[in-house]
Residue, then its C-alpha position, 0 to 999 in steps of 0.5 A: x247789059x253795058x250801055x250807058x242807057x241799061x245802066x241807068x235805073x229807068x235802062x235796068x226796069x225795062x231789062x228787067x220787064x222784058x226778061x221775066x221768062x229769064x230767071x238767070x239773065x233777071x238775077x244777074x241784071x239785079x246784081x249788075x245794077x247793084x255793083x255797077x253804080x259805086x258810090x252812086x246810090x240813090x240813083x239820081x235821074x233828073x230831079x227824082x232820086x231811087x233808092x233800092x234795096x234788096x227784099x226780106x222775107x217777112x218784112x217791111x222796108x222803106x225809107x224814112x229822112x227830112x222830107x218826111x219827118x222821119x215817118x215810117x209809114x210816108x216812104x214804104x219800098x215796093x218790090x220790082x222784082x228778083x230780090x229788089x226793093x224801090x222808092x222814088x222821090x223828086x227833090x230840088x236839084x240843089x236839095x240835101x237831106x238825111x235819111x235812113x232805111x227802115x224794116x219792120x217785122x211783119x209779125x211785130x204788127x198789131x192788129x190794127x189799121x195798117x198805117x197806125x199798126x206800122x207806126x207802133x210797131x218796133x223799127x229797126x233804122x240803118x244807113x243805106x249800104x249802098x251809099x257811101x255819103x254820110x251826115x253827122x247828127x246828134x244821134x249818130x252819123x246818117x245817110x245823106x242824099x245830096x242833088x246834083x245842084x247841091x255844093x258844100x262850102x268850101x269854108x267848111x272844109x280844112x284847107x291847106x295853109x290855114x293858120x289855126x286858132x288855139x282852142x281851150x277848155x275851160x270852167x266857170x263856176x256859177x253861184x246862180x245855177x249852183x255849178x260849174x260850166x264847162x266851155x271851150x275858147x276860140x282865140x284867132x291865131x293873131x290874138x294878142x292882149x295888147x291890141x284893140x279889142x275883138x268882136x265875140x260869137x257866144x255858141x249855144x250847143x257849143x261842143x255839137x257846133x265844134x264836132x258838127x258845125x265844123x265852127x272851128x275850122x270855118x272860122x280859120x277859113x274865113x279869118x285866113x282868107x281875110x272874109x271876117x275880122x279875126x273873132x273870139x268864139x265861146x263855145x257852151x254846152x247846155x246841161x239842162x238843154x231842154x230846161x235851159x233854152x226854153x227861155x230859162x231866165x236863170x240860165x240867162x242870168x248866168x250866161x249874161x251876168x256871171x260869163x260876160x264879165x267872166x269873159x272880159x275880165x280874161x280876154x281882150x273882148x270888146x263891149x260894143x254889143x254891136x261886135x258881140x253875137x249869140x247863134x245857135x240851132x233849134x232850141x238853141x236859136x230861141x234861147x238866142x232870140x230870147x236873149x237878144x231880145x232880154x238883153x239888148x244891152x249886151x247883143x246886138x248881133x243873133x242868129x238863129x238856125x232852124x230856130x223856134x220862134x217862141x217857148x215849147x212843150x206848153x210854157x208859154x211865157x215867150x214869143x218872138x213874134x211879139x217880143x221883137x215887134x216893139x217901138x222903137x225896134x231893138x238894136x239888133x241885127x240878125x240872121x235867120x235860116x231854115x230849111x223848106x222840108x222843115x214845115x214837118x220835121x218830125x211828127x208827134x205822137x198822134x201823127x201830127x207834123x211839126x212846123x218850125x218853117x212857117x212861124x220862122x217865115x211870120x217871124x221874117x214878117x216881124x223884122x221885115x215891117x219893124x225895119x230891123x237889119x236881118x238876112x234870111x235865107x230858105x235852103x232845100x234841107x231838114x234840120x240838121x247838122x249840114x244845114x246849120x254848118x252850111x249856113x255858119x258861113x253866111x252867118x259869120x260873114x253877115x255879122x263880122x264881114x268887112x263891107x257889110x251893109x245894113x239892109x234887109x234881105x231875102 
């Protein structure tokens, strides 16, 4: 086997199919198709992706990623022979979503329907070996699956002949939630106390956002090549998370009452709302969202990433789609993001996926007959770390870019 054609998967399944009566040539072909291809799994043909893997005896394998909510019974690899096991999936060719390998015991399956017995059963999850490509996420690094089509900005990666800007830690103590807040300074490597004042970004999650956002490096990049005003970040990492951004008007208040003012009585910040900007992914876009929508009077600059729209885990105190359909509309701009595979990010206890896309397009809708300011994008990923770096670009750009005009896009 050494033509370009035998190489490839749909070349190697016909070898394998015509020399079943050949253990030996078989077993040898599997292990070719296995070392041939370094770095070069899955197996990308066209717009479908192969993922293999090599068989057990007495377990279950597949594949579990963003495009099918992490569900252990959408993705199971069948056997194609000699020790091999495969799934395919087509995706967009500028796709790039996180998965993982799965097993599970036979014996660990009850005696149940199938679907539901795999479901219950004990998984064991592990990066595909035989891809080198990883993602970073909150719950550890993860194998990446990136389409031929797909290019990481380049803005998120360190480059050459950067200037850093200087990064801090530092705490607040908070009478309003009885505690001291830890938060990490952003200044722009020209920062001076004596010159106009600076434009603000407020990050929720703000310590994944420097590990995993790569925020730092972005902002070096775009303030170098002179993309965005030099900008003053604040990166706050949540104690509470879930308690916090669910609309947690304590938290507001301190965020809004105790650091602002804690903000501008250290830095040379300015106090036009429209130069002050709150971001953040997930639970971390609705609490921006709330924000920008309580406080007006201090943001007029959010964005939200792969955002709930309105308050979860049944406290139904708050919806955006409501909350920003008002007359006149807010002064705000913002910006909004989503992936298309996050219809069902992830499925709940009785199966059932869970949609953030569609109420993101309803709130799209919102802003669109409101006539407010927005850009929105849909992008062929999950929820995920990569989307929300990716995307930070576009977001510093849209609210700190020269040259910016104030028009709805899609």
């Amino acid at each position: 086997m050494d033509t370009s054609e035998e190489i490839s998967f749909r070349g190697f399944i016909n070898h394998l199919h015509s020399s079943t009566d050949e253990p030996v040539s078989t077993t040898s072909a599997s292990e070719y198709l296995l070392t041939s291809h370094p770095g070069g799994f899955p197996i990308i043909e066209g717009n479908v992706a192969h993922f293999i893997s090599r068989e057990r005896p007495g377990v279950i394998a597949g594949v579990i990623g963003d495009w099918n909510g992490w569900d252990a019974r959408k993705a199971i690899m069948t056997p194609i022979g000699h020790g091999l096991l495969h799934y395919q999936h087509e995706f967009e060719e500028d796709a790039r979503l996180d998965y993982f390998f799965y097993e599970v015991d036979v014996d660990k399956l009850q005696d149940l329907p199938f679907d539901e017995a795999l479901i219950r059963a004990p998984i064991h999850s592990m990066r595909d070996p035989l891809n080198p490509r990883v993602s970073e996420s909150g719950f550890g690094l993860k194998s990446e699956l990136a389409m031929p089509g797909y290019s990481r900005p380049a803005a998120t990666l360190g480059q050459t002949g950067t200037v850093p800007g200087m990064l801090g830690e530092r705490t607040i103590a908070s009478k309003i939630l009885g505690q001291e807040r830890s938060y990490t300074i952003y200044l722009p490597a020209s920062y001076s106390a004596h010159e106009k004042p600076y434009p603000t970004i407020y990050f929720k999650d703000g310590a994944d956002y420097l590990k995993m956002g790569k925020a730092a490096i972005i902002l070096d990049n775009l303030i170098s090549m002179g993309m965005i005003s030099p900008v003053v970040a604040v990166f706050i990492p949540p104690v509470a998370r879930t308690k916090e951004y669910n609309c947690g008007d304590d938290y507001v208040r301190f965020f809004c009452d105790e650091l602002i003012p804690h903000m501008h009585d250290r830095y040379n910040l300015s106090t036009d709302p429209a130069k002050r900007a709150v971001i953040g992914p997930s639970l971390g876009g609705l609490i921006s969202l709330y924000i920008g929508s309580q406080r007006p009077d201090l943001f007029g600059l959010i964005g939200a990433q792969s955002s709930a729209v309105h308050s979860v885990y049944g406290l139904d105190t708050y919806d955006s789609r409501t909350a920003y359909a008002v007359s006149p509309r807010l002064p705000a701009r913002l910006h909004l993001v989503i992936g298309t595979y996050e219809n069902c990010f992830d499925i709940d206890k009785q199966g059932r996926c869970q949609d953030l896309l569609n109420p993101v397009r309803e709130f799209r809708s919102v802003l669109e007959q409101s006539g407010y300011a927005y850009r929105y994008a849909e992008h062929h990923q999950g929820h995920s770390w990569g989307l929300w770096r990716d995307t930070l670009v576009d977001a510093l750009t849209y609210f700190f870019g020269e040259g910016f005009t104030a028009s709805s896009c899609s």
